[in-house]
N, C-alpha and C positions, 0 to 999 in steps of 0.2 A: 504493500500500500504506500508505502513515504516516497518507493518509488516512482512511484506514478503521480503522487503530490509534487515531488522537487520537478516533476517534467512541468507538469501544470504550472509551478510558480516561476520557473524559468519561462517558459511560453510566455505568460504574462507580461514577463519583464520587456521580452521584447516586444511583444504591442506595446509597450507604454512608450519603448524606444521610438519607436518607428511614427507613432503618434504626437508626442511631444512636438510642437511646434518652434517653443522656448528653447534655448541652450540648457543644459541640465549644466549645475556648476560640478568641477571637479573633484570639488570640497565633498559633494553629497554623498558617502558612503555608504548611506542606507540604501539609496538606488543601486548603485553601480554594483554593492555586494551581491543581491537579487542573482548577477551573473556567474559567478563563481564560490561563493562561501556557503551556502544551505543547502545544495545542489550537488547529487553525484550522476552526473551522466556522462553518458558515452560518447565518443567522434561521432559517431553512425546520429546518437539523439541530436546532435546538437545540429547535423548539416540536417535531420530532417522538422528541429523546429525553428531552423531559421531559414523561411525561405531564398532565395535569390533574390527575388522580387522585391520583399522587402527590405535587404541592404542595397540594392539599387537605390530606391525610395528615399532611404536616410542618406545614404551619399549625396543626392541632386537638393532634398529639399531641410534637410537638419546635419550640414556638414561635419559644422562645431558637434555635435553629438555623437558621430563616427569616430571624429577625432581623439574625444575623451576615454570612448572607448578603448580605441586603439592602446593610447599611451598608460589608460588605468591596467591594461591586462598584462602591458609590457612591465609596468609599474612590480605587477604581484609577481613577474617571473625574476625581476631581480631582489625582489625582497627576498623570495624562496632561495634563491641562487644566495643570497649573504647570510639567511638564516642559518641553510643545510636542512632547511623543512623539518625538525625535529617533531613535528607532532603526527597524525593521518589527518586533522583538517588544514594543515599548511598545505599537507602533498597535495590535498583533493583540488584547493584552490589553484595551485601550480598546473594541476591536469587537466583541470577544469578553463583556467585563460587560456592554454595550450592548443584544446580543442577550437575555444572560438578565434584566436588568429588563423589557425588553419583556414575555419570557411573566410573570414574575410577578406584576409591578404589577395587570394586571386580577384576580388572586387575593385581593392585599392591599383593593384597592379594596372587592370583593363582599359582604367580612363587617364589619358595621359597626364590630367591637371594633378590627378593625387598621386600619382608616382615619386613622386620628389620629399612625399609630405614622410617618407620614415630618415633620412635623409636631414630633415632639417631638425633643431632643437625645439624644445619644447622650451617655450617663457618661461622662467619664474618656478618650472617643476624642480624639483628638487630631489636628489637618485633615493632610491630607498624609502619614502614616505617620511626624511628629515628635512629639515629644514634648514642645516647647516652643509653647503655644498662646496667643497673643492672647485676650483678651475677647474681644473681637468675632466671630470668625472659629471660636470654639472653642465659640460657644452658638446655634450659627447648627442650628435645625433641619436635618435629613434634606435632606430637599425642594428646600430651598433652597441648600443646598450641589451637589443634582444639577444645578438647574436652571441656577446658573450654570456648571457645570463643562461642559455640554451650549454655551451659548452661548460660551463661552472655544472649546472642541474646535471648534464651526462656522467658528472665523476661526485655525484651526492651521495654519500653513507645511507644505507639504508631505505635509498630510494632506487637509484640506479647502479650502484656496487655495492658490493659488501662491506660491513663496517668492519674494519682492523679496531675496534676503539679495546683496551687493555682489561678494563673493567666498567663495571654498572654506572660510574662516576664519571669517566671520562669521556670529553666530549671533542670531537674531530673539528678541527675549527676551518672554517669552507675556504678561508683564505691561505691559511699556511698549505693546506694539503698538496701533499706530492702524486697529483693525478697518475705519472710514470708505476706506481706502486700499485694502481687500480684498475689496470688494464684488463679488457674483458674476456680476454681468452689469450690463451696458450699459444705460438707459434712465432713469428717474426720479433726477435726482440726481448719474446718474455717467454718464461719458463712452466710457470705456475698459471693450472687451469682453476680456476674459481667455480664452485660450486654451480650448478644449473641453478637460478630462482627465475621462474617463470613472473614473478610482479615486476621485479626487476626487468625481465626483456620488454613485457608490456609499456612498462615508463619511459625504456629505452625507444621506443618504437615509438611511442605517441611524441615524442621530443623531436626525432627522427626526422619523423613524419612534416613538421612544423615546418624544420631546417628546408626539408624538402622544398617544401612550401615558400618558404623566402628566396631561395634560387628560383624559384619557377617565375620571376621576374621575366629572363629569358624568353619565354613562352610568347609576350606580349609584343615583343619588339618584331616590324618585320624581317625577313632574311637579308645580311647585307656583305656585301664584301668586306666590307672595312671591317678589320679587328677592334670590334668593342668587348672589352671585358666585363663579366657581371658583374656589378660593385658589391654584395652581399658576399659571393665564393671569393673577391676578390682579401676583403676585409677579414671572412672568417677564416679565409688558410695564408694568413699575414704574424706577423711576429707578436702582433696585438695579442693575438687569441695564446695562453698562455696551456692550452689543452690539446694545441696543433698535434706535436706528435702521439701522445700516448691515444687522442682519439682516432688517426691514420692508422693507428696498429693495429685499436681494436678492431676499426672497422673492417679490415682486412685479416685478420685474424677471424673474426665471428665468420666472415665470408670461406674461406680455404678450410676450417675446421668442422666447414657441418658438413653432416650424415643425413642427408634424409631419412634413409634405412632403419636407420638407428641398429636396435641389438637384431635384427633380419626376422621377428615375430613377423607371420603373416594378417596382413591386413589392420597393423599395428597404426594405423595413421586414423583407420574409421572408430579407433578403441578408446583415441587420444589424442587432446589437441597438442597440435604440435609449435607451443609459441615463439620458439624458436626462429623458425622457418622467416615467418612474419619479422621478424628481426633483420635477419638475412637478407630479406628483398630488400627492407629500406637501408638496410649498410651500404647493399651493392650499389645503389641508384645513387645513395648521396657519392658515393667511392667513384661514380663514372661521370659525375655533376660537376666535382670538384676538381677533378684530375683533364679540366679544360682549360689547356696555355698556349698559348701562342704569343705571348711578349708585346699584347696589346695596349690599350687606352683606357685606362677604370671610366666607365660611363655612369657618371652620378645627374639623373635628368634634375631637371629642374631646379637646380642649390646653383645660384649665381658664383657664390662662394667658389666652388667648387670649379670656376673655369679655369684657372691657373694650375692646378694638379691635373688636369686632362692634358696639359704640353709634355708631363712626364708620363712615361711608363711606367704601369703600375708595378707594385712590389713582387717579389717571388712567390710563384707559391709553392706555399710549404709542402702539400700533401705531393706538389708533382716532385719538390727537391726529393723528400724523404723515398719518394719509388723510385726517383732513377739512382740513390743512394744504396739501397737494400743490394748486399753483396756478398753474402756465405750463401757459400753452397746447400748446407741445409736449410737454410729461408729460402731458395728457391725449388726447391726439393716439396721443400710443404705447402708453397704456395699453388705447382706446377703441379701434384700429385689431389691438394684438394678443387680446383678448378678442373680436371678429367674427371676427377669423379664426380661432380657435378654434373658438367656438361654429358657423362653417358648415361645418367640415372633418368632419362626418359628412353633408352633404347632398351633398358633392364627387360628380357623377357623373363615370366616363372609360370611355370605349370597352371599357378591359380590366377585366374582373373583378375584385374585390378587390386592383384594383393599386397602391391609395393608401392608405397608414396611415389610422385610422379611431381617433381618441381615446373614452374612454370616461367621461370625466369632465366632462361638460356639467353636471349638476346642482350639483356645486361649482363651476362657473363661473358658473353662473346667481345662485346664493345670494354671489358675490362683486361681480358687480355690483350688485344689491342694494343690497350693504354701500355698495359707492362711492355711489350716488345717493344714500345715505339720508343719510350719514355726511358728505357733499361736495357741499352744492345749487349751489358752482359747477360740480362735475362734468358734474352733473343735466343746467344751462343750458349747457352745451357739448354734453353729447350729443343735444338737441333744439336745436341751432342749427344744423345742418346736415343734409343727408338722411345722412349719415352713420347716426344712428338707425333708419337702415332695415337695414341689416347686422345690427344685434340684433334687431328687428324678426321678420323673416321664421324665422332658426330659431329661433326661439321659438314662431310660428305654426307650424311642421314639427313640432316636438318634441311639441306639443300635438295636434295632430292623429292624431299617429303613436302617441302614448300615449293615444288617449281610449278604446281596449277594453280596455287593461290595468290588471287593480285593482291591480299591484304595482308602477304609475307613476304612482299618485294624487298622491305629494307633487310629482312632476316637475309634472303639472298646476295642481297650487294654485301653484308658485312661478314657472313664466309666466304665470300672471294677475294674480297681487299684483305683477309689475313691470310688467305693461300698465294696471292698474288706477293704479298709481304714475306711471306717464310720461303716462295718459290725463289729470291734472288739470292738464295744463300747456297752453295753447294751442298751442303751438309744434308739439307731436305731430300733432293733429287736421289743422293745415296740412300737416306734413309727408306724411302719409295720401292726400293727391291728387296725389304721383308716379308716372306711368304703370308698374304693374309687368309686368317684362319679362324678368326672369332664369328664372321658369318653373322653380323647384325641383320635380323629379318629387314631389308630391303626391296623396292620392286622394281627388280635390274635382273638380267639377266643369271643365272648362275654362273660361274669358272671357276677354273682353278688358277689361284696365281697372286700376283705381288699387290703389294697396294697400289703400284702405278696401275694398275690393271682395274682396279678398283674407282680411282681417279677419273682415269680416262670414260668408266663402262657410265660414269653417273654424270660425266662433263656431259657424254655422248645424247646423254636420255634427257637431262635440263633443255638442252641446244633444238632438240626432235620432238622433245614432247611439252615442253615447256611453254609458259602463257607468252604474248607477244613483245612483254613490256621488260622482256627480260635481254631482247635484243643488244641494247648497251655493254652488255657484261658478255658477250661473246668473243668481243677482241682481249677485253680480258682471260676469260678458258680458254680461252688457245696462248696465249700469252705464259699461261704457267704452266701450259706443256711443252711450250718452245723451251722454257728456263728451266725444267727438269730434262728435257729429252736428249744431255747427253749423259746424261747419268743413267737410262735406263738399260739393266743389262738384258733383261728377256723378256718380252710383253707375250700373253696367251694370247693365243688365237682369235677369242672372242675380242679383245681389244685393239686387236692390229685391226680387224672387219669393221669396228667401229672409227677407228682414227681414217681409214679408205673412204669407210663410206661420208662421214662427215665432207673428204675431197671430193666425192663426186656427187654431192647432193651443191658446193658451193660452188662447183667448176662450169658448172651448166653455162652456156653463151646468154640464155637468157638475164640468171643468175648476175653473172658478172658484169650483164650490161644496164641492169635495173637500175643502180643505187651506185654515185659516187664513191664510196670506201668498200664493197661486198667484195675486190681483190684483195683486199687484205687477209680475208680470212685463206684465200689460199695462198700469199706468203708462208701463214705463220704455219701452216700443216705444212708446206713442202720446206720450213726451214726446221722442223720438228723431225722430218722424213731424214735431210740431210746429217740434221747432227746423229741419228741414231746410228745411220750407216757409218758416218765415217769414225765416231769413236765406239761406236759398239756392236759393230757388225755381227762378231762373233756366236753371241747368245739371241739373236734374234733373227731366227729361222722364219720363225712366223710373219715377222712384216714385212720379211723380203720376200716372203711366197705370197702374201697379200698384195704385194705391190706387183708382181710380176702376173700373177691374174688377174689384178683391176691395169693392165700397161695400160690399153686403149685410154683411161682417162689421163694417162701423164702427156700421151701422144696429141687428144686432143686441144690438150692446151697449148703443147706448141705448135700446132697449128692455127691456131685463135684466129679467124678473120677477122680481120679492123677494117673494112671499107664498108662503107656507111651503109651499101645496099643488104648485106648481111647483119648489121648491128642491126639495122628494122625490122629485118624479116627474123630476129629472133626476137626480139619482142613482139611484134603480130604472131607469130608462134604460140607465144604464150598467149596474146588474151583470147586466143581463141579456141586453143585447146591445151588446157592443163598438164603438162608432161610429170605425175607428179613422181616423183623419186621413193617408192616403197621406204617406208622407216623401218622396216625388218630389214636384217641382211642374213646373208644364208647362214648365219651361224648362229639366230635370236634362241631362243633357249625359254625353257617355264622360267618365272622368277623366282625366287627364294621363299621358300616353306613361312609360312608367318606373317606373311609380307603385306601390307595394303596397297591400294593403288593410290599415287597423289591425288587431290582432287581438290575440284575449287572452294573458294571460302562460301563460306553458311551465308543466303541471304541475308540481309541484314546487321552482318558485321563491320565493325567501322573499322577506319587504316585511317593513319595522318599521312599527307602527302610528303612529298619531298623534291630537294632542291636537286637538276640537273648535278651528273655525277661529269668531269672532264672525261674530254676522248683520252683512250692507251698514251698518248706521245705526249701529254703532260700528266698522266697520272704516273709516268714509271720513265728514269732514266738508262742508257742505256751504258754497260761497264762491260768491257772484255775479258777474259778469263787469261789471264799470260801463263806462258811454259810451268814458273813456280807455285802457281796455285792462288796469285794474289789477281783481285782485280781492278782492272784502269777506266776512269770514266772516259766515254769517248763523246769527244764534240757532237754538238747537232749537226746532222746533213740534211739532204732531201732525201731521206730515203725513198724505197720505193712505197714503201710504207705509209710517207706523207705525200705522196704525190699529191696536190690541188687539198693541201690540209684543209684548205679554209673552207671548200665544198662539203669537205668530212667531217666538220666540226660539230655537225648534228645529229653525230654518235650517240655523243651524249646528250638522251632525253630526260624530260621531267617526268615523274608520276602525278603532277596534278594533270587534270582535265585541260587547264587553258592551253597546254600544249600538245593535245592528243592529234591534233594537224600533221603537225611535224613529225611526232611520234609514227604515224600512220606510213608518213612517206618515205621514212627509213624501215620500216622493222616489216613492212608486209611481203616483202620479198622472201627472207627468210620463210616466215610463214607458209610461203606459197611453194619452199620446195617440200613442206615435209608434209601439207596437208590439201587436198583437195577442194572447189567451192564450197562442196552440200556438208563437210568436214568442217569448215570454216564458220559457216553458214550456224551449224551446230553448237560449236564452240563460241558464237558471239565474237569473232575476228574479223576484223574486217578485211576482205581481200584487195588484189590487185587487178581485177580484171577490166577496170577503166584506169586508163592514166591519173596519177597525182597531178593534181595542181601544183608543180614543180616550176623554178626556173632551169634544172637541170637536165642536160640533155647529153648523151654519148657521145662524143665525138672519136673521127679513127686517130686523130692526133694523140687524144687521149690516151685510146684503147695501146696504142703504139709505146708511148711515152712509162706504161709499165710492162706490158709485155715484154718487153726486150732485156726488164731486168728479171723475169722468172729464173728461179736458180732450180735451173733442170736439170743442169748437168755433172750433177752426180748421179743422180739417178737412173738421166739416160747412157749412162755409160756403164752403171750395173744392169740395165735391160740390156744391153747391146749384148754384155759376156754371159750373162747366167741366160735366158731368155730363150738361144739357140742348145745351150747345155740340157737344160731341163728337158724340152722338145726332144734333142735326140736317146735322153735314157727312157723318154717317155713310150717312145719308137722301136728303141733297143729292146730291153726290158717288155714293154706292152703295159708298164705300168698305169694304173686307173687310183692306186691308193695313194692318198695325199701324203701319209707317214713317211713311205719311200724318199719320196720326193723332196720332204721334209731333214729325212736323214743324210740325205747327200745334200742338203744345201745346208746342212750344220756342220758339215764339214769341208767345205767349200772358203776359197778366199778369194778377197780381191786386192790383197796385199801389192801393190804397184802397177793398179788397174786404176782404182779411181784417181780424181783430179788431187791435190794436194790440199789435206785437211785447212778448211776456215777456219778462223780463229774462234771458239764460244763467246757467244754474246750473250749476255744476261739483261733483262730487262728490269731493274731493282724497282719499287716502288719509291714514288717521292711524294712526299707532304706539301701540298699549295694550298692556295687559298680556295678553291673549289671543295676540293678534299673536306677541307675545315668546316665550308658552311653544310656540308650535305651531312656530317658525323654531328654538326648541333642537332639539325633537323631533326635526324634519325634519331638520334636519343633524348630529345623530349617528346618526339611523338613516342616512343616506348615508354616512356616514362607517365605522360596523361594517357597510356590505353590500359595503363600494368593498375594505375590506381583507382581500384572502380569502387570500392566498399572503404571508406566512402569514395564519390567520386570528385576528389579535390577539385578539377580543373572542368568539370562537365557543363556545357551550355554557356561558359564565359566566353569574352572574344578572343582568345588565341589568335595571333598574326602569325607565328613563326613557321604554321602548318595550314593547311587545311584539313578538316577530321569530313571524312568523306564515307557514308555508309553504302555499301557493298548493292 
C-alpha cells in the first residue's frame, strides 16, 4: 500500500509542477522534497509518471521551475556525494534525484536555448545546502558539480562498494577515501574480487545509467565533420575527476570478468535475476562513450565565457590515456580471454533449449574492442600473437552472416568488417587463418573441411550473394581483407577456391563491368588475391589452381574485354532485356550445417538508427609493402588502377538513411542483379536494374581501355599456358574423369621458373579519418538509444545525430 501512496504523492507533485504558473522559490523544501524524500520509486515509475509532455510544458511555459529542479536534485546528489549517505533515507533521496535527471536531461538537451543552462553557474547557490562557499567550488558550473558528485557516489561505503570501515564506530570519510582501494572487481590492476552484493550493482547501475545520460548530449547535435568534443566525457575523464582511474578499471574489469553462465546450472538465468548483467551493459556503453578522442575542441554551447577555451584543445582523456597504457601481459590475457567469451556466448549450443543465458550486447562489445586495438597497438600484437584471435574471429564471422538479410543490423555488419579489415593489415592474422577449423559453430554456409580462411572466404562469399543490397559499400572492403590475407594462405578447400571463382565470374560479366563506374575493382582485388596465392603459395593449393584452370574461359574472357562503344551497349541492352542471371550455387554448394538457421530479415516493425556515409576503400585503408625482412613501407598514393576516375567512384560509399536511397540505388543494383533474378528481386523488395539510373554516368571505350590494360593477368595466364595442356594430356593418357587424380598431380606439380617474377605484397592497412570518426559516433549512439528501452531514456525526443527509422 505506501507503495502505491508514494507513487500517488509523487504524481501529484508533478501536476502541481507542471501547473504552477509562479516560480516556486528554491528556499521551499516542503515542495521540492515531495520529489525525492517520502518517495521510493523506481526508473521505470518515474519515466512512467512523468510524462514527456509535460516536461515539455514546464520547459516552454515555467522555465524558472525546470531550472530549480534541475539544480535542487543536482543539489541532493552532492550533498549524498559529501555525506557518504550514511542513513537508507539519504540513499533513497540520492536514487531517487538520480532517476529524475535521467528522464529530464534528454528534455534539456533537445532544445538548443537550454543546452548551455548545466554549463552555467547557479546565483547565489551555495555547494552542499551551506551557505559558506569557497571560490572554487561555488563557480563550479551545473555539470560539473553532477559529474563529480556521480563519480564520489560510484566509490560510497555501503552504497556502491563495500565498507573497509574497522569497526561499528568508525566512519569512512567520502573525502579522504582512497577510491584505488575500492575497485569493483578483480583483473587489470587489482587483485582482490569483492564480494557479489546485488544492491550494490543496482546503485551502481542507476548512477550508471544517469552518466549515460549526460553524454547523450551527443545525440542532439547534428553529424559534423569538425571534431567537436563532448564537454560532459570531456570534463568527466579530465584530471578534475579524482575517480578517473580506479572507475576505468572497474568499468573494464566488471566488463572482461563476467560469466553469463555462471556455475553452467541449466536454465539458471529463468531461476534468477541476474543483476549483474544489467551492470555490464551500462559499464560497456559508458567504457565505449568515453573512450571517444580524437584531439578535438570541448564544445560548451551557449557559456559566452567559455569562447576563449574553445581556441584550445581540450585536455586528455584519461580513460583513452589509461587503455593505451595497460601493458602486462596478463591484463591483456584477461581482458582478451573475457571479451571471447563474451562475444561467443550467443553461439553456445546445448542439448536443452534456451537453457543458457544469451547476452545481448555484442555490438558494444565489438565497438570496445575496436577501441582496444586502435587505442593499444600492443594490445593489437598480442591478440595476433597467438591463435587466440580466432575466439574473436569466428563470432564475428557468425554475427555477420547471421545479420547479412537484416537492414536493421547494417551497423552490426560495417563494425565486423572494419575490425577484420583492421586485424587483416597485420601478417600475423593471414598466418593465423590456416588453423584447421573444427568447433563447427551451427552456421548457414555450406559444410567443409578446412582452415578458417576457408571459413572467411565460405561466409564473405554468402554476405556478397545473399546478402540485403545496402551492404554493397563493404564489398571492396571483403575482398580487400582477402587481398591482405591471401598470401599467407597455405591451402584453401575446395568449396572455397569455387567460391573465390565464382565471386570472379559472377563480377567479370561485360554487362557487370560496364554498369557502375568502380564494379572493376572488384575484379582487381580477386585477381590480385589469385596472384598472391600462386606466387607465394603455390604449393599447398591444388585446389585453386584446378578451380582456376576449369573456370580459364572467364580469365580469357577478360582479356579479351571489348571496349568499343558498339559492344559496351549491346551488353547492357543484353541485360535489360534479358537477365543473364549467374546461379548463386556453384557445383560444389553442399546442405549447410546441422543447427543452422537461415538469415532472414528484420521483424516488421523494428527500429534501426541511420547512419552517416562510410569512405570508399582508398581512404579508408593505406597502402604498405611487405619488404624481403618482414617489415612494412608505406607506399605513396598513385593512380592506381584501383582509383581510376576516383571521383566517379566516390559513391561507394553510401548512407543508410532514406534521403540517399537514389544514389544508393544507382551503385549497388548491379551487384544485385548478378546474383538475383527480377521476380527474385521483385520478392525481396530490391529494386532492380532493368530501366536505366538516372545517372550522369556513362561507359566510355577510353575508359573501359584506361583499366583494362592494367589487369594483372599475367601470372595466371602463364600458369594456364603450362599446366592447362599438362592436365588435358594425363587427362587423355590416363582416361582420367576423377578430379582426385588430377588433383594429385597438380600437388605435385611446379612452376618454379615459369611464372613472371614474384610482386612485391601489398597490404592494404586500415586508416583513421575523419569519415571513419563521424560514422563510429553515429553507430554507437544509435546502439546505445536502441540497447536502452526499459526505460526508454532517449525514446520520442528529437535526436539529430540519427534518424531512428522503423523497419
Amino acid at each position: 500500500m505506501g507503495s502505491t501512496d508514494s507513487k500517488l504523492n509523487f504524481r501529484k507533485a508533478v501536476i502541481q509542477l507542471t501547473t504552477k504558473t509562479q516560480p516556486v522559490e528554491a528556499t521551499d523544501d516542503a515542495f521540492w522534497d515531495q520529489f525525492w524524500a517520502d518517495t521510493a520509486t523506481t526508473v521505470q515509475d518515474v519515466f512512467a509518471l512523468v510524462p514527456a509532455a509535460e516536461i515539455r510544458a514546464v520547459r516552454e511555459e515555467s522555465p524558472s521551475n525546470l531550472a530549480t529542479l534541475c539544480y535542487k536534485a543536482v543539489e541532493k546528489l552532492v550533498q549524498g556525494a559529501e555525506s557518504g549517505c550514511p542513513t537508507e533515507r539519504e540513499k533513497q533521496v540520492v536514487l531517487n534525484s538520480t532517476c529524475i535527471l535521467t528522464r529530464i536531461l534528454p528534455y534539456i538537451f533537445e532544445d538548443q536555448d537550454w543546452r548551455g543552462f548545466f554549463w552555467s553557474t547557479v546565483p547565489g547557490a551555495g555547494r552542499a545546502g551551506t551557505d559558506e562557499m569557497d571560490d572554487d567550488d561555488g563557480a563550479r558550473p551545473l555539470a560539473e558539480s553532477l559529474l563529480l558528485a556521480i563519480a564520489d557516489l560510484l566509490f560510497c561505503p555501503d552504497f556502491t562498494v563495500h565498507s573497509h570501515k574497522r569497526g561499528p564506530d568508525s566512519v569512512e570519510d567520502m573525502q579522504s577515501i582512497d577510491s584505488c582501494e575500492y575497485i569493483w572487481e578483480a583483473g587489470v590492476g587489482f587483485a582482490q574480487s569483492p564480494p557479489l552484493n546485488y544492491i550494490h550493482d543496482l546503485n551502481r547501475a542507476e548512477l550508471l545509467r544517469l552518466l549515460l545520460t549526460c553524454f547523450s548530449e551527443a545525440m542532439y547535435l547534428p553529424p559534423s565533420a569538425d571534431n567537436v568534443l563532448n564537454p560532459w566525457v570531456t570534463f568527466f575523464c579530465s584530471t578534475e575527476n579524482r575517480h578517473a582511474l580506479p572507475l576505468f578499471t572497474s568499468l573494464l574489469n566488471v566488463v572482461c570478468a563476467y560469466d553469463p553462465v555462471g556455475y553452467g546450472i541449466p536454465y539458471n538465468h529463468l531461476l534468477f535475476s541476474d543483476y549483474r548483467e544489467q551492470l555490464v551493459e551500462q559499464a560497456v556503453q559508458i567504457l565505449i562513450v568515453t573512450l571517444e578522442h580524437e584531439g578535438g575542441v570541448a564544445h560548451r554551447p551557449a557559456s559566452p565565457s567559455s569562447m576563449e577555451e574553445q581556441e584550445c584543445t581540450g585536455p586528455d582523456n584519461l580513460f583513452v590515456n589509461y587503455l593505451s597504457r595497460i601493458h602486462r601481459e596478463e591484463d591483456y590475457d584477461f581482458v582478451l580471454k573475457g571479451l571471447a567469451r563474451l562475444l561467443t556466448n550467443p553461439l553456445t549450443q546445448t542439448y536443452l533449449p534456451n537453457s543458457t543465458k544469451k547476452i545481448q550486447f555484442h555490438q558494444e562489445l565489438l565497438v570496445l574492442f575496436w577501441k582496444l586495438c586502435d587505442f593499444n597497438k600492443k594490445f593489437l600484437f598480442f591478440v595476433l600473437k597467438s591463435s587466440d584471435v580466432l575466439d574473436i574471429l569466428v563470432p564475428i564471422l557468425f554475427y555477420l552472416n547471421d545479420s547479412r538479410a537484416d537492414l536493421s543490423r547494417v551497423g552490426l555488419m560495417h563494425i565486423g568488417v572494419f575490425i577484420l579489415l583492421l586485424l587483416s593489415g597485420e601478417r600475423n592474422f593471414g598466418v593465423r587463418l590456416n588453423k584447421p577449423y573444427s568447433i563447427h559453430v551451427p552456421m548457414d554456409i555450406p559444410v567443409f573441411t578446412g582452415t578458417h580462411a576457408d571459413l572467411l572466404i565460405v561466409v564473405f562469399h554468402k554476405i556478397i550473394t545473399s546478402g540485403h543490397q545496402r551492404l554493397q559499400p563493404l564489398f571492396d572492403c571483403l575482398l580487400t581483407i582477402i587481398v591482405n590475407v591471401s598470401p599467407y594462405l597455405k591451402s584453401l578447400s575446395m568449396v572455397a577456391a569455387n567460391k573465390l571463382l565464382h565471386l570472379l565470374e559472377a563480377f567479370s560479366t561485360n554487362w557487370f563491368l560496364f554498369s557502375a563506374a568502380q564494379n572493376h575493382h572488384l575484379v582487381f582485388f580477386l585477381l590480385e588475391a589469385f596472384n598472391n596465392i600462386i606466387q607465394y603459395q603455390f604449393d599447398g593449393n591444388c585446389n585453386l589452381v584446378y578451380a582456376i584452370i576449369r573456370k580459364r574461359n572467364v580469365f580469357h574472357q577478360l582479356a579479351n574485354l571489348p571496349s568499343d562503344s558498339a559492344s559496351i551497349q549491346k551488353a547492357l541492352q543484353r541485360k535489360r532485356k534479358s537477365p543473364d542471371v549467374i546461379s548463386r550455387t556453384s557445383s560444389q554448394e553442399t546442405v549447410s550445417m546441422e543447427g543452422s538457421h537461415p538469415a532472414v530479415p528484420a521483424e516488421p516493425g523494428t527500429l534501426k538508427a541511420s547512419l552517416v556515409a562510410i569512405p570508399g576503400i582508398d581512404k579508408l585503408t593505406e597502402k604498405s609493402q611487405v619488404s624481403e625482412d618482414g617489415t612494412m613501407v608505406s607506399v605513396p598514393k598513385t593512380d592506381s588502377p584501383h582509383t581510376v576516375h576516383s571521383d566517379q567512384s566516390a559513391i561507394a560509399g553510401t548512407s543508410d538513411t532514406e534521403s540517399n536511397s537514389g544514389r544508393d540505388n544507382e551503385v549497388s543494383v548491379c551487384v544485385c542483379d548478378v546474383f538475383y533474378t527480377e521476380a527474385e528481386m521483385e520478392r525481396r523488395h530490391v529494386p532492380c536494374a532493368s530501366s536505366p539510373s538516372p545517372s550522369y554516368w556513362a561507359p566510355t571505350p577510353e575508359w573501359v581501355l584506361s583499366w583494362k590494360s592494367k589487369l594483372p593477368l599475367q601470372t595466371i595466364m602463364r600458369l594456364l599456358q603450362v599446366l592447362v595442356p599438362q592436365v588435358e594430356k594425363i587427362c587423355i593418357d590416363k582416361g582420367l574423369t576423377d578430379e582426385s587424380e588430377i588433383l594429385k598431380f597438380l600437388q605435385h606439380g611446379t612452376l618454379v621458373g615459369l611464372l613472371p617474377v614474384p610482386h612485391p605484397i601489398l597490404i592494404r592497412k586500415y586508416q583513421a579519418n575523419a569519415g571513419t570518426a563521424m560514422w563510429f559516433r553515429t553507430y554507437m549512439w544509435g546502439v546505445v538509444y536502441l540497447r536502452n528501452v526499459d526505460p526508454p531514456i532517449w525514446y520520442d525526443t528529437d535526436v539529430r545525430l540519427f534518424e531512428i527509422q522503423r523497419m
